[in-house]
C-alpha positions, -999 to +999 in steps of 0.1 A: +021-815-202+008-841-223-026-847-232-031-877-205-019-853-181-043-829-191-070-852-188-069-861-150-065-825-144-096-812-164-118-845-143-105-831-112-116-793-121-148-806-133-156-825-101-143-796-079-166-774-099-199-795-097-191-799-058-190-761-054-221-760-073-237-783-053-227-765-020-240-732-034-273-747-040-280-770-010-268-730+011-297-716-013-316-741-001-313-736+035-318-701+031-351-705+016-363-724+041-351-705+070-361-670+051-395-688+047-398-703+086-385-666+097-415-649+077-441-679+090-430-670+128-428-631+124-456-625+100-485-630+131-465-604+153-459-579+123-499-577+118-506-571+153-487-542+155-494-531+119-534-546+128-536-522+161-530-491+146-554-494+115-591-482+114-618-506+111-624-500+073-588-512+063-592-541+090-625-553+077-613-550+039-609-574+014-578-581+007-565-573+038-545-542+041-510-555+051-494-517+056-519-495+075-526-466+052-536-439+082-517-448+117-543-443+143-547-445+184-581-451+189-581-490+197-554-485+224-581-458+243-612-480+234-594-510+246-587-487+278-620-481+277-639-512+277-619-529+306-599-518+333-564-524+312-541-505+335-546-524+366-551-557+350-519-547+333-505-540+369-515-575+382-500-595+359-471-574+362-472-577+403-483-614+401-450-629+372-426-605+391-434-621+426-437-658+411-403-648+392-387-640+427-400-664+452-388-693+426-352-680+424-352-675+459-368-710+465-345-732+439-314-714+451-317-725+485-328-762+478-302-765+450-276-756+473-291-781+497-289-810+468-252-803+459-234-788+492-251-805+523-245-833+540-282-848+536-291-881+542-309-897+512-301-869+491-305-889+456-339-904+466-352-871+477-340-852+450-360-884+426-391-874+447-383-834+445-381-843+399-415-862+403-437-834+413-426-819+374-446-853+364-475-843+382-497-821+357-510-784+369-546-803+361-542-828+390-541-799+417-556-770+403-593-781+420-576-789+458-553-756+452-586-736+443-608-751+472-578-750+497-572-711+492-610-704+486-613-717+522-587-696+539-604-668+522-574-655+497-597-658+463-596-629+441-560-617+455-528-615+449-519-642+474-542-664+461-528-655+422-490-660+436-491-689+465-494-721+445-464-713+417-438-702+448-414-731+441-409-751+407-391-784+405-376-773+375-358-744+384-339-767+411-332-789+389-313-768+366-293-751+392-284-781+408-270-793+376-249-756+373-240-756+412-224-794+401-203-775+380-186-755+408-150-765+412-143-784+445-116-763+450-128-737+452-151-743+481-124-754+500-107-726+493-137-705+506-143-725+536-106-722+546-109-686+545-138-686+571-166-687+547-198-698+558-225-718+537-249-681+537-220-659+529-203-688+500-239-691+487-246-652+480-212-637+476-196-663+453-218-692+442-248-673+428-233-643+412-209-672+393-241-690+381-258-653+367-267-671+333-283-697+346-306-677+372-316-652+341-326-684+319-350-690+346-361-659+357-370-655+320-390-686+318-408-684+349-423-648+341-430-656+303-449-689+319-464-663+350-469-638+325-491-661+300-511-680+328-552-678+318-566-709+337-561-700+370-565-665+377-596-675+354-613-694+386-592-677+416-605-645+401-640-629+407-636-592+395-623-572+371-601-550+388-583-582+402-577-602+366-547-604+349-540-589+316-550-621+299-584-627+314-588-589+301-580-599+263-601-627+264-631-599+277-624-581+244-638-609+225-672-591+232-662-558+212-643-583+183-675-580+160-676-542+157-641-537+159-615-564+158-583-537+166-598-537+204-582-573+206-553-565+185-541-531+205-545-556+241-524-584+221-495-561+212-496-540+248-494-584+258-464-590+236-444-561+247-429-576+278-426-607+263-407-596+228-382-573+252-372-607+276-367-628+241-345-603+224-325-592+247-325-623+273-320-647+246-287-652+251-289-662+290-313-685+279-290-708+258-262-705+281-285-712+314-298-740+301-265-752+281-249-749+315-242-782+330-246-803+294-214-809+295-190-816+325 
């Protein structure tokens, strides 16, 4: 090989090396950044954990203690102690599980309405059925409150449940998955003697189990997280939900902060559990129907 030869070859090598250089850098890069948004997101949750089982010396020091030094108990029992934690635990347990239900129960049926029925006007009253989600929870919290104040159902579980039994959104996104039933193979069923209950339960919604856990999922984190309204439907302690009770421990914060950090963990628990392990129905409920 000559030395022109030569000369192409070592440009092309020299190019091919900067290039990989510059791909192993820009990868650096990314890593950084997503190693430094991870630590932003998860740093809060570590120290409420690592927060609830310190004392109030290592809480109170200067610099914060980031490891507790002596693993302690005591601001799970004085957080027992100073409100009724169990059963406001129970109600918002009772109150996200119900909501959760009646809107699975509630979108199923309409979205099956939407996409297999006959209905006249179907488009316009589906426009109508999206509009409500425009309507903000503001607008109708005051009639909501005054009309189940009147029939006597404050400070129950009725009156924590009733308003939040259907959600536009959850038919909306099964509407969009039911679309993506084959044709075919509702013939199919309706040939074999099928009926619209028995397609609908035993074929249709076990085929659509993604999308029904994305929003089981999302309706009980929202149900789970609510503070406004069993604020004002809510007259007693026994009948608040778990978040009503944190906000209460802002009165023992002073002389020991690890009273709101115990209720915050016990708070995140059901929450963390859903994400991890629903976090997969999540994407592929609400990636369902993106593409047809």
């Amino acid at each position: 090989m000559t030395t022109t030869e030569r000369l192409p070859a070592r440009a092309r090598a020299a190019r091919e090396g900067t290039a990989r250089i510059r791909e192993s850098a820009g990868r650096a890069a990314v890593y950084t950044l997503l190693g430094a948004a991870v630590v932003t997101v998860a740093f809060p949750v570590y120290y409420a954990f690592a927060g609830a089982v310190m004392g109030p010396s290592e809480l109170s020091s200067y610099p914060p203690a980031l490891l507790p030094h002596s693993v302690t108990g005591r601001n799970f029992a004085g957080a027992v102690e100073v409100i009724p934690l169990g059963r406001q635990y129970l109600n918002s347990a009772v109150t996200a599980g119900l909501i959760t239900l009646a809107q699975l129960l509630t979108s199923i049926l309409a979205a099956y309405a939407f996409v297999f029925l006959p209905l006249r006007w179907r488009a316009a009253v589906f426009g109508v059925f999206l509009a409500t989600l425009m309507v903000p929870w503001e607008a109708v919290i005051i009639p909501n409150y005054l009309m189940l104040s009147g029939w006597g159902l404050g400070n129950t579980y009725f009156g924590l449940v009733l308003p939040f039994l259907a959600s536009g959104f959850g038919t909306f996104m099964l509407r969009q998955s039911f679309r993506q039933f084959p044709a075919e193979l509702r013939d199919a069923a309706r040939i074999d003697g099928a009926g619209h209950w028995r397609f609908l339960w035993r074929i249709l919604v076990p085929l659509n189990k993604p999308s029904l856990a994305a929003i089981a999922i999302y309706v009980f984190l929202s149900a789970w997280n609510q503070y406004f309204w069993p604020l004002i439907i809510t007259r007693t302690a026994q009948m608040q939900t778990l978040q009503i009770g944190l906000a209460s421990l802002r009165d023992a914060e002073r002389a020991d902060p690890g009273l709101i950090l115990a209720g915050v963990v016990l708070s995140l628990l059901p929450t963390l559990v859903l994400v991890v392990f629903g976090q997969r129905f999540v994407v592929r409920g609400l990636t369902a129907g993106a593409v047809r």
